[in-house]
C-alpha positions as CSV (number, residue, x, y, z in Angstrom):
1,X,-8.8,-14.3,-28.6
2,X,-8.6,-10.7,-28.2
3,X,-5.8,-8.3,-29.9
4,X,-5.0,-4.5,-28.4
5,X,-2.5,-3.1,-30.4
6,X,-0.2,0.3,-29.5
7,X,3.0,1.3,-28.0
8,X,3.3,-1.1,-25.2
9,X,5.3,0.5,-22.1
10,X,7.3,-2.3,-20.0
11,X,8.2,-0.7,-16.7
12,X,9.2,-3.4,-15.5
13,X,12.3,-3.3,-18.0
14,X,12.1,0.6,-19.0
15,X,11.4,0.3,-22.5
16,X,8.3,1.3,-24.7
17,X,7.9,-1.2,-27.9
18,X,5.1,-1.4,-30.7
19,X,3.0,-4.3,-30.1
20,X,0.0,-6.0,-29.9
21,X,-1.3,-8.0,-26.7
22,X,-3.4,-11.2,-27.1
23,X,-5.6,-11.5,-24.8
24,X,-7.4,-15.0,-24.1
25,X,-9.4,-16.0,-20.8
26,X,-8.3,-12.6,-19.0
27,X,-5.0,-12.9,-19.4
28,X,-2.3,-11.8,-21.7
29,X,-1.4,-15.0,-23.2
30,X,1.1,-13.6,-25.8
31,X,3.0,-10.1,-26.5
32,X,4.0,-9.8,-30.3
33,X,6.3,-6.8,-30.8
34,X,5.0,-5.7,-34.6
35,X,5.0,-2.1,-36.3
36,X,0.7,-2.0,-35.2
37,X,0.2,1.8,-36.6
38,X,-1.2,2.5,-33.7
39,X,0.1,5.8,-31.9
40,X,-1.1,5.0,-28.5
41,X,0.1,3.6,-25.3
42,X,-0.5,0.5,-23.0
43,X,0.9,1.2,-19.3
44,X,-0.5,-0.7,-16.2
45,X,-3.4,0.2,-14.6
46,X,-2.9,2.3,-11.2
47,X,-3.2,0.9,-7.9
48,X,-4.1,3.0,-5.0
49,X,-2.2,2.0,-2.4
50,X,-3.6,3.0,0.6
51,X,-7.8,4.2,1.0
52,X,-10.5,3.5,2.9
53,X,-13.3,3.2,0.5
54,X,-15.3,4.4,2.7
55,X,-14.8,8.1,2.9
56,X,-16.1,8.1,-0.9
57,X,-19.4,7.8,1.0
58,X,-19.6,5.0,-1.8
59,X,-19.9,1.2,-2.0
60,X,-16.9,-0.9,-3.2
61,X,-19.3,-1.9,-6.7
62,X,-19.8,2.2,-6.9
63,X,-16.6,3.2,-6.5
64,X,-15.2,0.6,-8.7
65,X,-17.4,2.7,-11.6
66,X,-15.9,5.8,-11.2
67,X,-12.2,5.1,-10.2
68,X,-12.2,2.7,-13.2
69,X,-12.8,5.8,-15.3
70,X,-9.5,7.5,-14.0
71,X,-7.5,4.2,-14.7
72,X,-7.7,2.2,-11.0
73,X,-7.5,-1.0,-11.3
74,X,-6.9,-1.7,-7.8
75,X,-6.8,-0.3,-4.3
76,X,-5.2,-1.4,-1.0
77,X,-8.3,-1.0,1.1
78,X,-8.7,-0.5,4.6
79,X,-12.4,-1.2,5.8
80,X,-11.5,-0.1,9.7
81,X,-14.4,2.7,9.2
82,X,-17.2,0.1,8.6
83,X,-15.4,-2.0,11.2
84,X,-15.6,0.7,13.9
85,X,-19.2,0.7,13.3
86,X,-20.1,-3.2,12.8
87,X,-16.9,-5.0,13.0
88,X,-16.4,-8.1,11.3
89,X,-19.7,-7.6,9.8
90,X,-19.1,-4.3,8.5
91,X,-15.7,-5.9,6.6
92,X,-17.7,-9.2,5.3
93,X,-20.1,-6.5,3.9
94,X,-17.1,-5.0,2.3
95,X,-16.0,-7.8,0.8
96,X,-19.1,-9.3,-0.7
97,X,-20.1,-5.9,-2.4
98,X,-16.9,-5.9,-4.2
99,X,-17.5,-8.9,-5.4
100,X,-19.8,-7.6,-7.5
101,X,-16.9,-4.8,-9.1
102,X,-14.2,-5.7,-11.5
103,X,-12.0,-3.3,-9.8
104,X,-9.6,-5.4,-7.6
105,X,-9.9,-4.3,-4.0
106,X,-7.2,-6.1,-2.2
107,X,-8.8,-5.4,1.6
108,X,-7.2,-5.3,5.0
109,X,-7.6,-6.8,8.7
110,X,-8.2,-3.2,10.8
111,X,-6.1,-3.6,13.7
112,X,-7.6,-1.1,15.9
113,X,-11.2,-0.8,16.7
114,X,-11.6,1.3,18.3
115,X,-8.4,3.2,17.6
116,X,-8.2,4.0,21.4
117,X,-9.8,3.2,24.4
118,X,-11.0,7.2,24.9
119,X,-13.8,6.9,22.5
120,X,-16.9,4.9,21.9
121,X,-17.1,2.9,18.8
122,X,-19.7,0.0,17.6
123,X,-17.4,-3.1,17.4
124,X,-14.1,-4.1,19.1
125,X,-11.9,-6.3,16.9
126,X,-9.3,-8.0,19.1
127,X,-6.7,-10.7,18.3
128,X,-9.5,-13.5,17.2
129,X,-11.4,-11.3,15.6
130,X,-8.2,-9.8,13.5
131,X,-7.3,-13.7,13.2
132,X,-10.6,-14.5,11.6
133,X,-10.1,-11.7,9.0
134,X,-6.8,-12.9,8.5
135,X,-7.5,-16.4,7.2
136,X,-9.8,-15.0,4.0
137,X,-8.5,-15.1,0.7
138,X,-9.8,-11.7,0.5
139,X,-7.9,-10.4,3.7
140,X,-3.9,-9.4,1.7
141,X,-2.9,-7.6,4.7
142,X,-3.4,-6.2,8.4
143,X,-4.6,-2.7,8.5
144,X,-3.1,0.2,9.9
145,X,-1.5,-0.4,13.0
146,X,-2.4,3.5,14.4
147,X,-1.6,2.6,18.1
148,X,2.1,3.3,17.6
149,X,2.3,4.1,21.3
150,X,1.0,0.7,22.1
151,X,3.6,-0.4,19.7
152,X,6.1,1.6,21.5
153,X,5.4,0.5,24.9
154,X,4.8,-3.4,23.6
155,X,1.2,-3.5,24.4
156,X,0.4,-7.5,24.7
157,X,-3.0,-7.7,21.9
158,X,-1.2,-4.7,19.8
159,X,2.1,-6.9,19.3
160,X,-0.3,-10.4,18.8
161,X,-2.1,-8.9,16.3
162,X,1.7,-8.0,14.2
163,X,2.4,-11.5,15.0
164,X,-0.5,-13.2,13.7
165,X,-0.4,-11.3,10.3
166,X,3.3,-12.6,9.8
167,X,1.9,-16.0,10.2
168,X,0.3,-15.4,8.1
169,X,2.5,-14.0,5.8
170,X,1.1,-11.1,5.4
171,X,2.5,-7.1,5.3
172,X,1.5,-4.9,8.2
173,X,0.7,-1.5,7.6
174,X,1.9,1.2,9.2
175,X,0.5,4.6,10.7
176,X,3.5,7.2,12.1
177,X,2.3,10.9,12.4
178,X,5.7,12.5,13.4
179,X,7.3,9.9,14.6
180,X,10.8,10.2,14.0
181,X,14.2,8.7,15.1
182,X,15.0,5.7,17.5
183,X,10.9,5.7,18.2
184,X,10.4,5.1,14.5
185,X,13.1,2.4,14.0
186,X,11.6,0.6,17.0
187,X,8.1,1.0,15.4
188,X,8.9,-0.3,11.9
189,X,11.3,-3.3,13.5
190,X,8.1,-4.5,15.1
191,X,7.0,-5.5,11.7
192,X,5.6,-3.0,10.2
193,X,6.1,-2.2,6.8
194,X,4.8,1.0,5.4
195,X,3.7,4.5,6.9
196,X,1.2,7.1,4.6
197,X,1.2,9.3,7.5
198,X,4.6,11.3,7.1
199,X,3.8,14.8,7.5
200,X,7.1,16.3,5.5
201,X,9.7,15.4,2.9
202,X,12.0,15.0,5.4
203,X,10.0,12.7,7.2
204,X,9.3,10.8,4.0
205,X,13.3,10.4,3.3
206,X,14.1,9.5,6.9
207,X,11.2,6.7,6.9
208,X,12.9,5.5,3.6
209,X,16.1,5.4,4.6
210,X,15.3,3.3,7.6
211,X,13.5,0.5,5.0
212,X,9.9,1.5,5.4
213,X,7.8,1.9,2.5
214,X,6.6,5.3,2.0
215,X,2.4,6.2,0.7
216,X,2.4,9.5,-0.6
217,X,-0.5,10.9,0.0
218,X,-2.9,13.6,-2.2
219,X,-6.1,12.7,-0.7
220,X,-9.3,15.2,0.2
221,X,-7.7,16.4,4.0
222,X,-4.2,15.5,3.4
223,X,-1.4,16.0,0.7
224,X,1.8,16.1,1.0
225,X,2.3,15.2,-2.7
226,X,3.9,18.3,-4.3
227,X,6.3,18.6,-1.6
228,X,7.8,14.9,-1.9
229,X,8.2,16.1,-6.3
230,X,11.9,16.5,-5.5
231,X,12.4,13.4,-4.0
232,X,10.4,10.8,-6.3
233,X,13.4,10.3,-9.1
234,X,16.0,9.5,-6.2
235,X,13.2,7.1,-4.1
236,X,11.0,6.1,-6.1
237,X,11.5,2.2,-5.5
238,X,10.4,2.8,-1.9
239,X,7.3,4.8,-2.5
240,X,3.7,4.4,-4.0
241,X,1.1,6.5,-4.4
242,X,-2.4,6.8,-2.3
243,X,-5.2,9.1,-1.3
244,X,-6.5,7.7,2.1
245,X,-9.8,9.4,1.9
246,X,-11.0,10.8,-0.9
247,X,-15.1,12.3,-0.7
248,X,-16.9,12.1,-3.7
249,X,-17.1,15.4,-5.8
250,X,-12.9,15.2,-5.7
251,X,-13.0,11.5,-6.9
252,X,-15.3,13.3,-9.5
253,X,-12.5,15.0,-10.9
254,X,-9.9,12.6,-10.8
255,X,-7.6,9.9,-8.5
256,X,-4.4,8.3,-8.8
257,X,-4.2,9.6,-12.2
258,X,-3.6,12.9,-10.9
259,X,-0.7,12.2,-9.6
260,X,0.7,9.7,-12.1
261,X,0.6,13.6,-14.2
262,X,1.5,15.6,-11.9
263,X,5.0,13.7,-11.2
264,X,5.1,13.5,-14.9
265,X,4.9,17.7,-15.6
266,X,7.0,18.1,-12.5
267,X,9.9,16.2,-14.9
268,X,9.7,12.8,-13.0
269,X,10.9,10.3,-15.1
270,X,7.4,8.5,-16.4
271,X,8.7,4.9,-15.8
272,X,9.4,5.4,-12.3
273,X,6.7,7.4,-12.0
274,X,4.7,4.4,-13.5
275,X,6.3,2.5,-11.4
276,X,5.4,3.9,-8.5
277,X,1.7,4.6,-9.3
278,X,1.6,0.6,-10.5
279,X,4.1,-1.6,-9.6
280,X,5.3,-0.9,-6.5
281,X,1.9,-1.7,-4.6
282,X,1.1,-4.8,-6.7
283,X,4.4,-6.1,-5.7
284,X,4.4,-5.4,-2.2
285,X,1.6,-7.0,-1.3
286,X,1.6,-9.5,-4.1
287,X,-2.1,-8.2,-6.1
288,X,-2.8,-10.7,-8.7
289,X,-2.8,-7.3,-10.7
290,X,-1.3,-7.1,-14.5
291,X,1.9,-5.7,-15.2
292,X,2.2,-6.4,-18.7
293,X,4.0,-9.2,-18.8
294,X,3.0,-12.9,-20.6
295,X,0.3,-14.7,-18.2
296,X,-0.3,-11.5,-16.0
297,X,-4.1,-10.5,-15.9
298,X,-4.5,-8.1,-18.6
299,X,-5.7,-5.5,-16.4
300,X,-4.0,-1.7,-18.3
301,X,-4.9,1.0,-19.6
302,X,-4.7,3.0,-22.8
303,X,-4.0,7.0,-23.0
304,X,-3.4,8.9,-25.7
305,X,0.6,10.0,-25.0
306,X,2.5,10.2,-22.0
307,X,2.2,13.5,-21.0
308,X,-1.2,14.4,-21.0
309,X,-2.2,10.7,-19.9
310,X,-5.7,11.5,-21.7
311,X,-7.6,7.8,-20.5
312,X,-9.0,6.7,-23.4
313,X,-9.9,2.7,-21.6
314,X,-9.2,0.7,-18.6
315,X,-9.3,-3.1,-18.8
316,X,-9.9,-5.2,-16.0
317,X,-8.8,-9.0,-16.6
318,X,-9.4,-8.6,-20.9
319,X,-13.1,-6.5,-20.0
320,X,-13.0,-3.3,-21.0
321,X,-14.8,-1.4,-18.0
322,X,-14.7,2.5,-18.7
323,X,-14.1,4.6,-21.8
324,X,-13.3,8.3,-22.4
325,X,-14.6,9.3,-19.1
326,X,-17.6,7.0,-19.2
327,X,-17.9,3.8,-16.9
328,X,-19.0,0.7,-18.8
329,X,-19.7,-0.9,-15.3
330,X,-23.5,-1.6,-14.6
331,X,-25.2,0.0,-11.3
332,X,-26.0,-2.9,-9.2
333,X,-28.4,-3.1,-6.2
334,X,-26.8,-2.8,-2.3
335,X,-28.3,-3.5,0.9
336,X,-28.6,-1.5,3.7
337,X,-26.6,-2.1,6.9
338,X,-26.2,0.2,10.1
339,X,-25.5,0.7,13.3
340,X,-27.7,3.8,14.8
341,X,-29.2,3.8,17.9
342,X,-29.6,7.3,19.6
343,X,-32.5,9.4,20.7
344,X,-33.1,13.1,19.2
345,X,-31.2,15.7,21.8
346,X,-32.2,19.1,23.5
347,X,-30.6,22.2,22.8
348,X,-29.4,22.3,26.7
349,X,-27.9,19.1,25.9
350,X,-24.6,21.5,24.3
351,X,-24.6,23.8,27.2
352,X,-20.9,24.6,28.7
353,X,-21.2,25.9,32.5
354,X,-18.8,28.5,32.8
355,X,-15.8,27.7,34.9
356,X,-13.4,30.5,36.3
357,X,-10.3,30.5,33.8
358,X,-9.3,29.4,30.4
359,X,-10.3,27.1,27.9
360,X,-8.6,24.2,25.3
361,X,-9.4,25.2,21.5
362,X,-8.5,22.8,18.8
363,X,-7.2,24.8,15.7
364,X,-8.0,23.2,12.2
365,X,-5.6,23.7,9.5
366,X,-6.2,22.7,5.5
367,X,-4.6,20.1,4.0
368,X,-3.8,18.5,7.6
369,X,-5.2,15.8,9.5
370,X,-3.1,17.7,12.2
371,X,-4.8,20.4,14.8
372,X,-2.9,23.2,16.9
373,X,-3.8,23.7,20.7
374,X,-4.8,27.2,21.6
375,X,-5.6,28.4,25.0
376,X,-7.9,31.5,25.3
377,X,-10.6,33.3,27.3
378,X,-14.2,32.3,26.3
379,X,-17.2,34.2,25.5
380,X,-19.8,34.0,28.5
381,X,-23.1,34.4,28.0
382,X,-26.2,33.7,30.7
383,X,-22.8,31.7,32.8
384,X,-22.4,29.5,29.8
385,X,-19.3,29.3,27.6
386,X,-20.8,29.8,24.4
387,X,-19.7,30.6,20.3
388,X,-18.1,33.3,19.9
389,X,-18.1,34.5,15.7
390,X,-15.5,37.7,16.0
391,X,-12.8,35.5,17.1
392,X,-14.1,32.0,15.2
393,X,-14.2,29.9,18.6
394,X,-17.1,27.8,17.7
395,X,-18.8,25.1,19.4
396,X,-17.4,21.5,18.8
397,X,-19.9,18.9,19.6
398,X,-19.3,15.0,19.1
399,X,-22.7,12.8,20.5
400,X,-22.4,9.4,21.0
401,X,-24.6,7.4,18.2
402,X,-24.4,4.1,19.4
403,X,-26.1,4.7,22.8
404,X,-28.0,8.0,23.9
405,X,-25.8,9.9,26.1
406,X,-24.9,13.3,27.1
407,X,-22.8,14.9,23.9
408,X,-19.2,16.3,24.8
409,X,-18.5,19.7,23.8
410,X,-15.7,22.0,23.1
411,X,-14.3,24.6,21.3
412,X,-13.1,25.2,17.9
413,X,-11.1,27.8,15.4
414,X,-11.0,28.3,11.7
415,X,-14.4,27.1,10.8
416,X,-15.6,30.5,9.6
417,X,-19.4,29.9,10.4
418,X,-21.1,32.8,10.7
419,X,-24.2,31.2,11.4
420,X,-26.1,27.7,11.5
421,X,-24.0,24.6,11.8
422,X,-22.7,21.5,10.3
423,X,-23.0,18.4,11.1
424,X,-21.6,14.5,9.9
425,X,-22.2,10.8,10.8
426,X,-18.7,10.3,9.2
427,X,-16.3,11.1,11.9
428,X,-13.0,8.8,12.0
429,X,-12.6,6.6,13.2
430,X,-15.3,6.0,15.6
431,X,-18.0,7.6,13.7
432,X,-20.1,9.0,16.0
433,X,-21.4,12.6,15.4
434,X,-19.5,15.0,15.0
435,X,-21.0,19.0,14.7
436,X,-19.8,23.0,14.6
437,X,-22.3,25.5,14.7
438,X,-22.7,29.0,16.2
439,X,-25.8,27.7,18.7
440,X,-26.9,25.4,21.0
441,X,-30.0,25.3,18.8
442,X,-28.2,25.3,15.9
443,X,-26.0,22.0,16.8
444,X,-29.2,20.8,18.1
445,X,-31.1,20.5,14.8
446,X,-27.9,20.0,12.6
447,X,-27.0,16.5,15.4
448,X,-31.2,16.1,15.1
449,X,-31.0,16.1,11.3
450,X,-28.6,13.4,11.3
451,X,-30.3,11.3,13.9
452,X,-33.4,11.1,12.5
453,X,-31.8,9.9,8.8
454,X,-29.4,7.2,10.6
455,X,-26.6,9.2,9.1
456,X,-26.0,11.2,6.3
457,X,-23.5,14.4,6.4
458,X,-26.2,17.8,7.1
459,X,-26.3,21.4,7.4
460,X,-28.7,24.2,8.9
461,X,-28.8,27.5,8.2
462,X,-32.5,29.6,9.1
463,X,-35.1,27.6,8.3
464,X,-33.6,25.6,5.5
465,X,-32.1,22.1,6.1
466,X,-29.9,19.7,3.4
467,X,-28.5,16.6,3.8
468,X,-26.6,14.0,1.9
469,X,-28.5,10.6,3.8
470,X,-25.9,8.1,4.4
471,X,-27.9,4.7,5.2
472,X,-25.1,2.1,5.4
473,X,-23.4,2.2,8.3
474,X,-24.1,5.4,8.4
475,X,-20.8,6.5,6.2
476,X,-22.3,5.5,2.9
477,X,-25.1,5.8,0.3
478,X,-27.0,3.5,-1.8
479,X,-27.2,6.3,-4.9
480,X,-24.8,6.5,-7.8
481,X,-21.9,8.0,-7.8
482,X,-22.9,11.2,-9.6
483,X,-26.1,11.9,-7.6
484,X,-23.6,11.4,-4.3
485,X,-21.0,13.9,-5.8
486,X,-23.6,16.4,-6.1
487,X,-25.0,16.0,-3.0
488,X,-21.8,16.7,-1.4
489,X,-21.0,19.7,-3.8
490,X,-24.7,21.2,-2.6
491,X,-23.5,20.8,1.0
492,X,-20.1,22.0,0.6
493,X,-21.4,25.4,-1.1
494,X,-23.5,26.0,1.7
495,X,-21.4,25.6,4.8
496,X,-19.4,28.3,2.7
497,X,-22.0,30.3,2.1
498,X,-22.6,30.2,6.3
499,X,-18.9,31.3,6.1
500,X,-16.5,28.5,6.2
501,X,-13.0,29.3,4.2
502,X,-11.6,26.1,4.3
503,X,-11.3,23.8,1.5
504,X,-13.2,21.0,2.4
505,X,-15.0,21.9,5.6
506,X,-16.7,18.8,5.8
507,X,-13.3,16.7,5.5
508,X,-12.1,18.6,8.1
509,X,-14.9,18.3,10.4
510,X,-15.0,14.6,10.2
511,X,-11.9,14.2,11.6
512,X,-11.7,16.5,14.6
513,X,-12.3,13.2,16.5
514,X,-9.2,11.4,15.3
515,X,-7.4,10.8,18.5
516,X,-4.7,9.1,17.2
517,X,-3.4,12.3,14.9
518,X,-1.7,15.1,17.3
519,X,-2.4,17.7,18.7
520,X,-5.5,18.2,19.9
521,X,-8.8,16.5,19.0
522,X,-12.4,15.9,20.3
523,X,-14.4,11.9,21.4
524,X,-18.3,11.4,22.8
525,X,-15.8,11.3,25.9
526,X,-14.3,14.7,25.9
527,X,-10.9,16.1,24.8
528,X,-8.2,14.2,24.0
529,X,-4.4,15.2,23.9
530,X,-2.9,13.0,21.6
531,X,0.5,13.6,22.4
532,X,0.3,12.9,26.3
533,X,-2.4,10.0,25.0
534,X,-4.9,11.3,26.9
535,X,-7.9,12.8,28.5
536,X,-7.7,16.5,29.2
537,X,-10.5,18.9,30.7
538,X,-11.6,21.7,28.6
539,X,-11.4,24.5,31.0
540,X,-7.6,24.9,31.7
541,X,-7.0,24.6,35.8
């Protein structure tokens, strides 16, 4: 038997006692309260409890290594990025690479692939499909559910796929941009249970106050989490904390733990900030996940006090798997799976004919998954709508990856580029590619680079070329952690140094095709209004 001694904090009960945990077989098989000495503290380990592992651009076994380090023990994972790319294979791939990960990843059924019918994606997952993935052991939940209108208007395979998972008996989660009122009631009383996509406090409260479970969100593109501060003392048994996406060099610097702090220096109380950040998510969807209790997995962490929440080890199931900032978790080998079959283009494949009139621009906005619609003259040049860098209206080009065809292009603002262009395999949820540049040549070699790599996030500026290759499935690599953090950190200096100002330009970029996230937004099929649900032409008649 094992014996970790320190100042053991019950949330569950909101009390702090010295004590020493006996650990035998995994498992906390008695709690002795005893003067120990020791001046540190045992809380539960954090569960993330919402991400798509995915956007890490790292495997489930690498991202167990670093998010260990930070104090995750667990995630609520949502594979329907892989699954828009190789469906059911794509979340058995998942699945079996976590196997090799002490990190508990608790993974869902995606419920839409594609997310809409106005966009091409590798896979469809319908009802049997969703049914299949349902019946695992390592299926807790059905992913998602981001066709809310289909919800709202009872769509026949949308409402099967909610029924099935309560066979099941298992939660549903939710996706609600906006969504507000009598439509959100109607959403959530179809079975739905939580929402991460609440763009305000407000919206937070009012989903609480109608029974939904709440996300909070601080992830890479979207954070709402220093605007819900006020509200976590008075709500915090209905919400949980969760990053969504979360690319590499941030996941560096830290992940749930971040928050857990932040909440904590706002004046949160810490045991119901703890309980948010731990046991909130492992009760909801029932995570064979420690809480500190006799018999529970002894799966906590140990910091040095509780307001700098300094990590000094994480313990998965008795195994101590990271210490003071280091991972204790061995690299292991992963194989390469994808889903890439496109020919190289031709600069004239991104030429706009001019037509008489004005033009759709999608406006991208920090910290947002959401986009404004603009409407403006273009710049003509040689009876071509083309770039135009004075006013930032930049080409927007999304190329189909699964089939060669003829790329859709449009029109974009607050990229900055000055010149060159960036481009990215990642681009939810279909992920097809997705580039901005100031040329047709540009966006050319830029959509070229990442063609002739099978994936990989790029950038070209002159004569100089970089990419971060992403071989499986195109979203992910098959390097450590570390070497994919700097990658990205390379590439995201760059596409500033070609003049970006936002944060995280390729965040952003990747998901100006998200049709299901209002306003405006971009397929391989052409522009999509995501509040009318549908097509729209880029020239304004």
């Amino acid at each position: 038997m094992k014996r970790i001694s320190g100042n053991i904090v019950d949330v569950l009960n909101s009390r702090i006692c010295s004590g020493t945990l006996v650990i035998s077989e995994g498992r906390i098989a008695d709690i002795i309260r005893e003067e120990t000495g020791d001046d540190t503290y045992i809380i539960p380990g954090f569960v993330d409890a919402h991400i798509h592992i995915e956007s890490s651009m790292l495997t489930p076994a690498e991202f167990s290594r670093i998010a260990t380090v930070h104090g995750t023990v667990a995630t609520i994972s949502d594979p329907h990025e892989i699954a828009n790319v190789l469906g059911t294979e794509g979340v058995k791939y998942m699945i079996e690479d976590a196997k090799m990960a002490p990190l508990k990843f608790c993974f869902g059924a995606p419920s839409c692939v594609p997310a809409t019918p106005f966009e091409t994606a590798g896979a469809v997952l319908g009802v049997k499909e969703v049914e299949e993935l349902l019946k695992l052991d390592e299926i807790g939940y059905l992913g998602e559910v981001m066709n809310f209108p289909g919800v709202l208007n009872g769509d026949t395979e949308v409402m099967e796929k909610i029924r099935t998972a309560a066979e099941y008996s298992k939660p549903v989660d939710g996706h609600a941009p906006g969504l507000r009122g009598a439509e959100l009631e109607r959403y959530m009383n179809a079975g739905i249970s939580t929402n991460h996509e609440c763009l305000s406090c407000d919206e937070v409260v009012e989903n609480i106050e109608k029974g939904v479970k709440v996300q909070i969100r601080k992830g890479s593109a979207a954070d709402i989490f220093e605007e819900c501060l006020p509200i976590l003392d008075e709500h915090y048994e209905s919400c949980m904390f969760c990053s969504d996406d979360k690319h590499p060099d941030d996941l560096l610097k830290g992940h749930i733990n971040d928050m857990v702090k932040g909440a904590i220096d706002y004046g949160v109380d810490v045991m119901k900030v703890l309980r948010i950040a731990s046991v909130n998510p492992a009760l909801h969807y029932r995570l064979d996940v420690g809480l500190l209790r006799r018999g529970d997995p002894a799966d906590f962490i140990r910091v040095d006090n509780l307001t700098d929440l300094n990590i000094l080890e994480t313990h998965i199931d008795g195994r101590i798997v990271a210490r003071e900032g280091a991972s204790l978790i061995p690299e292991g080998a992963t194989k390469i799976i994808n889903n890439f079959h496109v020919a190289p283009k031709e600069p004239d494949s991104f030429e706009i004919p001019y037509v008489e009139g004005r033009i759709y621009i999608i406006k991208a906005t920090d910290d947002t998954l959401f986009t404004d619609k603009l409407i403006d003259i273009p710049k003509v040049e040689n009876g071509c709508a083309v770039s135009d860098t004075k006013r930032d209206i930049l080409k927007l080009a999304v190329v189909n990856r699964y089939k060669s065809t003829k790329p859709a292009v449009g029109f974009v603002n607050n990229f900055g580029i000055q010149t060159g262009a960036i481009a990215s395999s990642v681009a939810h949820d279909s992920h097809n590619i997705v580039a901005v540049g100031v040329s047709d040549e540009d966006i050319c070699r830029a959509v070229n680079l990442i063609i002739s790599n099978r994936g990989g996030i790029g950038a070209v500026l002159g004569n100089r070329e970089m990419i971060l290759p992403l071989p499986i499935a195109g979203i992910m690599s098959d390097k450590d952690y570390a070497s994919v953090a700097d990658g990205y950190t390379r590439l995201d200096k760059m596409a500033k140094a070609m003049g970006s100002r936002l944060r995280a330009p390729f965040m952003t970029l990747s998901f100006m095709a998200l049709l299901v996230i209002p306003r405006i937004k971009m397929s391989d099929k052409g522009l999509f209004d995501a509040e009318a649900f549908g097509a729209i032409d880029l020239f304004c008649r």
